[in-house]
C-alpha positions, 0 to 999 in steps of 0.5 A: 171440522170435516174431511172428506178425501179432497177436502176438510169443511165447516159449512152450515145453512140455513134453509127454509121452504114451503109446499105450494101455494104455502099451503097449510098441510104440514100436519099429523102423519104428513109432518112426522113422514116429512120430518123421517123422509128429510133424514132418510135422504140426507144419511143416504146422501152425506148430508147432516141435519143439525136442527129440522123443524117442520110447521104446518106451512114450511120447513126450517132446516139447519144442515152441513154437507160436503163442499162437491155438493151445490146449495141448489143440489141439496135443496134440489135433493131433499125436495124431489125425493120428499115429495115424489114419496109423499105424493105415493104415499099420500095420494089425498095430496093430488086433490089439495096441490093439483098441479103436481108439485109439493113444494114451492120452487124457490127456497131461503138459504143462510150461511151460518157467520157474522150475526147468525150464529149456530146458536141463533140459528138453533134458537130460531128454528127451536122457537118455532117448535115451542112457541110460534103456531101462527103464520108470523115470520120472526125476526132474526135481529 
């Protein structure tokens, strides 16, 4: 359990987006600056990251912040500041997203009960990073 001054809270979700166009630019130096930007964000904006994976076409985050944040906050949070510093410091992006946006609009999100566990969760995001490099979507049951 968590506290904060007006609350004590045990949430966690699972949250799962892509760049746009699910582009597979998720690579090298881009991956390891996601992944470093992610926690940057989250340790200044109170938001823990328990597992984070980042594939060459979307990103899986296992993560708890406090309840006075809104899902669509932190997902609106981890995705602006990621993208405006990765577009200043990859300007090379512009060519390949020449829109203007890094990532897709929309997101998935789980709340961890029921039938997906903590554990399951974990084990789903950790088969990625060991073993899945096509672009297959697991199955979670």
């Amino acid at each position: 359990m968590k506290r904060t001054s007006h609350a004590v809270y045990d949430t966690k979700y699972h949250l799962v987006w892509a760049p746009k166009y699910r582009k597979w630019i998720l690579r090298g130096d881009l991956r390891e600056r996601t992944e470093q930007l992610f926690y940057e964000i989250a340790e200044n904006h109170d938001i823990e990251i328990d597992t984070l994976e980042v594939v060459d076409d979307h990103v899986h985050l296992f993560v708890s912040f406090p309840p006075r944040y809104s899902i669509a906050n932190v997902v609106g949070k981890l995705k602006s500041i990621s993208a405006s510093v990765l577009f200043r410091e990859f300007p090379e992006l512009k060519r390949e997203l020449w829109g203007g946006e890094f990532w897709e609009d929309g997101y998935f999100v789980r709340t961890v009960g029921d039938k997906a566990t903590a554990e399951v969760i974990r084990r789903y995001i950790t088969y990625h990073q060991e073993h899945e490099k096509s672009a297959q979507q697991l199955e979670l049951f």
